[in-house]
N, C-alpha and C positions, 0 to 999 in steps of 0.2 A: 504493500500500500504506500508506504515513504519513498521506495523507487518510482511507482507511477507518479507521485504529486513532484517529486524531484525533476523526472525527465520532460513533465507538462508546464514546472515553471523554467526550465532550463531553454525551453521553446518561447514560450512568452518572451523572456527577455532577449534571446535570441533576434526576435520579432522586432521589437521594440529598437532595436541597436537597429539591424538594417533599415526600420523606417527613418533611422535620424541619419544614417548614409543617403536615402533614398532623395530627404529631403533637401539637403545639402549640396547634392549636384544637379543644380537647377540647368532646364531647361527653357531657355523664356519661348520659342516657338511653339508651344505645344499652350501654356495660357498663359499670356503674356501680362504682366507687371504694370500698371495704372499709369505707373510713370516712365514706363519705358517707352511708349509713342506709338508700339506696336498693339497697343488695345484701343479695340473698334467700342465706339460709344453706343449705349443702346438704351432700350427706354426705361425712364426712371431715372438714371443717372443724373445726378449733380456737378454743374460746373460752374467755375469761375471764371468768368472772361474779363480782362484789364486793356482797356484801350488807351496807352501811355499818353500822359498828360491831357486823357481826355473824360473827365468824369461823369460825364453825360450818358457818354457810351463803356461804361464799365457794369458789370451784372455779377454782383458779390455772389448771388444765387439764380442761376439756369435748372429750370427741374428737365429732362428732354421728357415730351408730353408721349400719349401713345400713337398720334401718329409720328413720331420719329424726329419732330421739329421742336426748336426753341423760337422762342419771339425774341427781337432787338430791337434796340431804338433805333429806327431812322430805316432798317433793314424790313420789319417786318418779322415774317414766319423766314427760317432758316435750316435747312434738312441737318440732322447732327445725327441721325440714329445711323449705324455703321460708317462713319466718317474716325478718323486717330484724331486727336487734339492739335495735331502738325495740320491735317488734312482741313480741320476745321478751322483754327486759325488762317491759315491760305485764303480760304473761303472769303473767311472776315474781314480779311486788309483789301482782299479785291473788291468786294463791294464798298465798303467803306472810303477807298480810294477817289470817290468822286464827290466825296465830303467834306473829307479831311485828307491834307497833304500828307503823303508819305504818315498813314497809319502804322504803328505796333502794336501789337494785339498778342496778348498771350492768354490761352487758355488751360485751364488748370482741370483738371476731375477732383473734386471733392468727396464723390462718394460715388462708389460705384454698384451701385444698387440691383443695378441689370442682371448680375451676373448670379444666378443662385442656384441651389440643388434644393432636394426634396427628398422626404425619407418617412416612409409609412409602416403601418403596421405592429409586428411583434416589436416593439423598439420603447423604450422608456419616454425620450422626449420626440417625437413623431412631429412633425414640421417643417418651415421653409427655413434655408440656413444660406446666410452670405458665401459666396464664392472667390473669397479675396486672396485667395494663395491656391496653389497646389495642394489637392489635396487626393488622397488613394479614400477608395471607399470602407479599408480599416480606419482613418482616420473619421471618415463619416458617422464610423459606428460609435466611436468615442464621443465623439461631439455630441451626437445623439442621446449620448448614457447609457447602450449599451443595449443588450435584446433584456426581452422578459423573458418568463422559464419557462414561456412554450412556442419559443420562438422555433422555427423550423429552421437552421443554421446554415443545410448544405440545400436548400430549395431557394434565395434570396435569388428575387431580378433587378439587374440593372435596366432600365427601360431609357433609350435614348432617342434622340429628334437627331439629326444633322442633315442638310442639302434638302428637305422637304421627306427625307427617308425617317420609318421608324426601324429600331434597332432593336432588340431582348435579348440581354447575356447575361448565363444564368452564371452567378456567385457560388461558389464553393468555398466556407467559412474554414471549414477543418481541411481545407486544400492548403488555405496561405498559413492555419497555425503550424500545419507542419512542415513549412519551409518554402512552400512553392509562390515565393514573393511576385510572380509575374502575371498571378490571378487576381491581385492584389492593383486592380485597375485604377488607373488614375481619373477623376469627374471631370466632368465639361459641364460648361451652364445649362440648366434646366434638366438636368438628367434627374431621376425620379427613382430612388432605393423604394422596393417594396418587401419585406420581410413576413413572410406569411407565416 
């Protein structure tokens, strides 16, 4: 009985070490970092836009609405939902441009709210959860607090959207505690854990 709870926490922390390798050698292509310029803004999102030395046209807070637009002064409605903060800035100096001489415009993401997962079911806290790092769908489960005690462990779907396509890939819990870290799937926005 001491060798099985021994060689079960010997795995656990096993686990635990390679997720903090795992997390450590980031990939930004894969979901890219708010401030790296490579994250496409989507709805919900907050931003800051600064139009140098022009207060008028400064917006402390941009919500992007659900159709994918923000308002500005003097602009109007302005498309921001899958635009980078580079791309939208661009945007901004060129309309702007017939305003104000030689605009600056920096755009800032405040919060990026867009980007979230979901997680149902046999699971302690079951809800919507920010998407603001990299995260593997063990870390999901932690976030979550964990299954309850009738949780079905090795039946869990990942349910995913991309290109207009739906996806189901089925989880195997006691696949990744016994080492096979590559089942051990990394989330994308709006993916939807269901723990039956």
């Amino acid at each position: 009985m001491f060798i099985k709870r021994f060689v079960k926490y010997q795995a656990v922390v096993f686990f635990c070490f390679a997720c903090l390798l795992n997390t450590s050698n980031a990939d930004d292509t894969k979901i890219p970092n708010p401030s790296s310029g490579l994250y496409k803004i989507g709805i919900g999102d907050i931003l800051k836009i600064t139009t140098w030395k022009e207060p008028d046209l400064t917006l402390d807070s941009a919500r992007v609405r659900s159709d994918g637009k923000i308002t500005f002064p003097l602009l109007d409605d302005i498309q921001a939902e899958g635009m980078t903060t580079v791309g939208l800035k661009k945007v901004l100096e060129k309309k702007l441009a017939d305003y104000v001489e030689a605009p600056n415009v920096t755009v800032t993401l405040i919060n990026p709210v867009s980007r979230k997962f979901y997680i149902l079911g046999e699971i302690l806290k079951t809800g919507e959860y920010p998407l603001i790092k990299k995260l593997t769908v063990m870390q999901a489960f932690a976030l979550a607090g964990g299954f309850t005690e009738w949780a079905s462990k090795n039946k869990i779907i990942l349910y995913r959207r991309h290109d207009k396509k739906e996806e189901t890939i089925i989880v195997r819990y006691d696949d990744i505690i016994k080492g096979d870290f590559t089942k051990d799937i990394q989330l994308k926005a709006d993916d939807t854990i269901i723990v039956p």
